[in-house]
ZADOSE-208657 format. One line per 5 residues: their letters; for each residue x, y, z of C-alpha. Coordinates in Angstrom, 2 decimals. Last residue first. Layout:
ZADOSE-208657
A) X/Y/Z ~ ...
***
This chain:
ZADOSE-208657
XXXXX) 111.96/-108.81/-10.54 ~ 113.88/-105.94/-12.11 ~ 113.92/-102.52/-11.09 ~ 113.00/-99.54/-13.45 ~ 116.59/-98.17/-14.92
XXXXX) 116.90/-94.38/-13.11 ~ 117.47/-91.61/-15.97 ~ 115.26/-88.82/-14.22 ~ 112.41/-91.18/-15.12 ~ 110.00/-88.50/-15.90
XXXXX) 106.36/-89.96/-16.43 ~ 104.49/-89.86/-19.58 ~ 101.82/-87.33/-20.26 ~ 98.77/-88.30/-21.40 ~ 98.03/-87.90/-24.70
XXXXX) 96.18/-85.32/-25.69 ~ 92.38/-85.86/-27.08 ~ 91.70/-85.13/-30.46 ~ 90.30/-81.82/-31.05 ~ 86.94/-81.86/-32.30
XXXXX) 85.33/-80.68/-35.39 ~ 83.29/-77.92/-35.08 ~ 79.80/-78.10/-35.14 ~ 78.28/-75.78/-37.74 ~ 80.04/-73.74/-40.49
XXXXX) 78.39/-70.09/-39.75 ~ 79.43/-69.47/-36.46 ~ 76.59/-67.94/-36.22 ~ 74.17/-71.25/-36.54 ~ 71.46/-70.55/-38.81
XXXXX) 73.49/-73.18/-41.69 ~ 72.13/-73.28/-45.48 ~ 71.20/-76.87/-46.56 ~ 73.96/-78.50/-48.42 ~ 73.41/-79.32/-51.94
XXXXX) 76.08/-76.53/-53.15 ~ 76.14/-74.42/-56.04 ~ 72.62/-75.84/-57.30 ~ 70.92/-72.07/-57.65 ~ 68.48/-72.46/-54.69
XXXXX) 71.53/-73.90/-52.80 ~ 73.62/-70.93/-53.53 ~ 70.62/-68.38/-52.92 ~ 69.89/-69.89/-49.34 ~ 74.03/-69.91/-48.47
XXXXX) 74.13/-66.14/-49.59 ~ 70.88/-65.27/-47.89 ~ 72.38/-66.96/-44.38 ~ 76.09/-65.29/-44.84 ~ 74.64/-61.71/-45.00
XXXXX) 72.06/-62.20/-41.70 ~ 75.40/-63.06/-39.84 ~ 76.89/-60.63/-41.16 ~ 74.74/-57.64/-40.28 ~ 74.35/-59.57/-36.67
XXXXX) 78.27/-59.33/-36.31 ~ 78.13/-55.53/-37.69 ~ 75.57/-54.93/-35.16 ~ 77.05/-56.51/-31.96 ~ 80.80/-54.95/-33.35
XXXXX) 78.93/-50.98/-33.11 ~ 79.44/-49.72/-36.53 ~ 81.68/-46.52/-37.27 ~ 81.38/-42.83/-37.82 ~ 80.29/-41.71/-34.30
XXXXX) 76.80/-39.85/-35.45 ~ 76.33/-41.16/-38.92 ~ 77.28/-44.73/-38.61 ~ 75.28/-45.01/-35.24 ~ 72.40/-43.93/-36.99
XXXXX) 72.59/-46.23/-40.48 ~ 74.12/-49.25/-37.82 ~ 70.85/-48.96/-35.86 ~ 69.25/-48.86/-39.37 ~ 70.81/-51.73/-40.50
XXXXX) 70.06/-53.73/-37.71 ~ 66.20/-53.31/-37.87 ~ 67.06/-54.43/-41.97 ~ 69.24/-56.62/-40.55 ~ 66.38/-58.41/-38.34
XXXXX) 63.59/-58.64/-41.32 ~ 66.46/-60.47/-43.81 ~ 67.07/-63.04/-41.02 ~ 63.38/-63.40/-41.02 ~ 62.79/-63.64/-44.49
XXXXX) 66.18/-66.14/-45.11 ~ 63.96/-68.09/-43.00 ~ 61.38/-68.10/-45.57 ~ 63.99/-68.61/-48.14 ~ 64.95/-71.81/-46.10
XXXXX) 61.66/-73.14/-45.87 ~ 61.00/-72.79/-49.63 ~ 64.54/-74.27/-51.09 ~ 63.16/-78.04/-50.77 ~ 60.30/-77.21/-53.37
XXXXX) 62.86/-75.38/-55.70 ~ 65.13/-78.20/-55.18 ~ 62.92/-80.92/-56.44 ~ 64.94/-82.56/-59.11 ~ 68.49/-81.36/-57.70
XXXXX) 67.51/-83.05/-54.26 ~ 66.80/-86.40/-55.94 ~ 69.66/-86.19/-57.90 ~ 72.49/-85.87/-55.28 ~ 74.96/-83.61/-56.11
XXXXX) 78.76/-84.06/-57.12 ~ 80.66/-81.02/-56.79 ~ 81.48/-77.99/-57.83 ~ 84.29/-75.83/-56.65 ~ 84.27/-74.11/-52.99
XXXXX) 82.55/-70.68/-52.78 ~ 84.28/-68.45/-50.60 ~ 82.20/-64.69/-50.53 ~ 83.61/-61.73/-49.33 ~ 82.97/-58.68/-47.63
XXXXX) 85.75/-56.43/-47.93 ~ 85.01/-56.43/-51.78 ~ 87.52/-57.69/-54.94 ~ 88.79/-60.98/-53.19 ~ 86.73/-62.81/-55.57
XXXXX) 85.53/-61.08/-58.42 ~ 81.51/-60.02/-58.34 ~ 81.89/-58.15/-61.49 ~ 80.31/-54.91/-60.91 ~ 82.12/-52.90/-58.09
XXXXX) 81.15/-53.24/-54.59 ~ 81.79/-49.23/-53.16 ~ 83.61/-49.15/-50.23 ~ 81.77/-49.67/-46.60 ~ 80.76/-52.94/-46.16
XXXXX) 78.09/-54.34/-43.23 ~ 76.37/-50.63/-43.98 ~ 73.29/-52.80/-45.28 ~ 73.48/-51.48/-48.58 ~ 76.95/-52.32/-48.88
XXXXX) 76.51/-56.05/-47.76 ~ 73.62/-56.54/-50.31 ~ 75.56/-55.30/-52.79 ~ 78.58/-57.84/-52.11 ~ 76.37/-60.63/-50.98
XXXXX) 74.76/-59.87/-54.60 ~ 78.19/-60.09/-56.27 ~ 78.94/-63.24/-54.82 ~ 75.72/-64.47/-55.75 ~ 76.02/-63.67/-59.34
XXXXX) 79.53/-64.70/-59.21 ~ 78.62/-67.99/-57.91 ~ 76.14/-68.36/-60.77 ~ 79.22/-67.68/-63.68 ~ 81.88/-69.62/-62.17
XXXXX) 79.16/-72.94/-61.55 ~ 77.63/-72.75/-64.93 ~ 81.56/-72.75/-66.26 ~ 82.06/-75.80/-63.94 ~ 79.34/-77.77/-64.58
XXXXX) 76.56/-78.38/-62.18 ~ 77.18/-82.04/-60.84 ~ 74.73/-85.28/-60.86 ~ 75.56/-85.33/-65.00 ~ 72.07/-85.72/-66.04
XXXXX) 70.16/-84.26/-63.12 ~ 72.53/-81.43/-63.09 ~ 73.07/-80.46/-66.50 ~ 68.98/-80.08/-66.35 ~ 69.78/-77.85/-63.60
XXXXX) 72.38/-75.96/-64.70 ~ 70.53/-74.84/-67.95 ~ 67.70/-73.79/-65.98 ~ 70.23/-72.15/-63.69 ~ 71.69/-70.33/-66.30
XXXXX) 68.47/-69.10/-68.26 ~ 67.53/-66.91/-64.83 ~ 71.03/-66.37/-64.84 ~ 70.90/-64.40/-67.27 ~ 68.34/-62.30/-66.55
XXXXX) 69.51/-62.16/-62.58 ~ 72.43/-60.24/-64.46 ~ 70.36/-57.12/-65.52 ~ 68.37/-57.14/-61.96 ~ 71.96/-56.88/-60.19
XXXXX) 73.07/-53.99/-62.74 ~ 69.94/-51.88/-61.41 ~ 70.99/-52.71/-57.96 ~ 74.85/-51.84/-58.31 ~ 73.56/-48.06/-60.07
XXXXX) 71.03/-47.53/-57.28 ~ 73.26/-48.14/-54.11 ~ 74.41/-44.77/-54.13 ~ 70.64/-43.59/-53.43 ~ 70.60/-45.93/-50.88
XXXXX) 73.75/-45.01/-49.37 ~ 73.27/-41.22/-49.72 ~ 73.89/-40.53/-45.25 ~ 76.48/-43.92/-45.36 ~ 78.46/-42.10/-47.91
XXXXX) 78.49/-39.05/-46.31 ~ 79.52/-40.53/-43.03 ~ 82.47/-42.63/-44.59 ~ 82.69/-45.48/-41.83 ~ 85.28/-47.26/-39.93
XXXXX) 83.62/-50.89/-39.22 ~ 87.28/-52.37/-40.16 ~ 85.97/-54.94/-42.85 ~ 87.78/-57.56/-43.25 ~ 84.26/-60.01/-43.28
XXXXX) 84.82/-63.85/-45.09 ~ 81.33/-65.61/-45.80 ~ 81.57/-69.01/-46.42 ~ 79.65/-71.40/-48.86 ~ 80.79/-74.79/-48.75
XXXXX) 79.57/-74.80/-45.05 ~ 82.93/-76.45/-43.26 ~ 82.62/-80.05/-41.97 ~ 79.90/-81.12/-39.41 ~ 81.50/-83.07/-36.32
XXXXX) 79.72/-86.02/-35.88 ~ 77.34/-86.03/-32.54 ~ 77.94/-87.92/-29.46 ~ 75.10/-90.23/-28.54 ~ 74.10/-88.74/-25.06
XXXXX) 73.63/-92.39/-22.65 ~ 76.20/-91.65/-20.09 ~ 74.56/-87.74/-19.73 ~ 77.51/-85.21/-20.67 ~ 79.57/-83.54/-17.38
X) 79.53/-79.78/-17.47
***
């Protein structure tokens, strides 16, 4: 399709800071997936432990935040952990993972995985009234939250009967996964860049550049002179 002669082209929109990384083979244990919830219990409990700390944490990070314009690094580790390790929970009670997540939130530990890039310099004004800016995108971390629950239990019944997770689901799982994760690391000052709804999960891509064009053959004959 031809673009209108008047369309302003848009800038291509670099990678989200926060990216969610899926290995998973969508081969399922069918006994795990029949006790997940009740499996889940243990990694849930030790979730609520560590949102006590960083409770304090992003306090701290945010008044290091507005003085410094950047979270610091050691804040930064310790909060992106935390949501690491919640994507990671969250992902295995949704059936979008299938082993069990562990408790320290490591990098590269869980199938599901989290990429959070290092910190960087924040604007002010959005680190002063971040809680009020992160309101519309927890409530449409709601919705996405409402559909992968429906998905979840398609995936809980499909699971069970043929052992695995139709792609559609798992991609929808994901999709939902990767939206709460951005929405918590903005909420906790790990990025200042508004979570993305697109699927692909980065926004626009960047575009190619054009190829040049291709150069006539001369087959070794001089051009003629005037």
């Amino acid at each position: 399709p031809t673009s209108h002669p008047d369309a302003v082209p848009l800038d291509p929109m670099p990678a989200h800071p926060i990216r969610l990384q899926v290995s998973d083979d969508r081969e399922r244990n069918r006994l795990t997936v029949f006790f997940r919830l009740l499996l889940a219990i243990p990694y849930v409990l030790w979730w609520f432990v560590w949102s006590i700390a960083v409770f304090f944490a992003a306090i701290a990070g945010w008044f290091a935040a507005l003085v410094t314009g950047s979270l610091p690094d050691a804040l930064h580790r310790f909060l992106g952990a935390f949501v690491r390790y919640g994507t990671q929970v969250h992902s295995f009670i949704l059936l979008l993972g299938d082993p069990f997540p562990g408790f320290t939130g490591r990098p590269g530990s869980y199938p599901v995985d989290l990429e959070i890039d290092e910190s960087q310099p924040q604007h002010r004004a959005k680190t002063a009234f971040r809680l009020i800016l992160a309101i519309p995108a927890f409530a449409v971390a709601g919705g996405f939250g409402t559909v992968a629950f429906v998905a979840a239990i398609g995936a809980w019944f499909s699971a069970l009967f043929t052992g695995r997770i139709p792609e559609g689901l798992h991609r929808l799982l994901a999709w939902a996964v990767r939206y709460e994760a951005q929405a918590y690391a903005y909420y906790l000052l790990l990025t200042d860049r508004y979570p993305y709804t697109g699927p692909d999960g980065s926004g626009r891509p960047v575009p190619e550049p054009p190829a040049a064009p291709e150069q006539p053959e001369t087959l070794g004959i001089a051009p003629e002179r005037p």
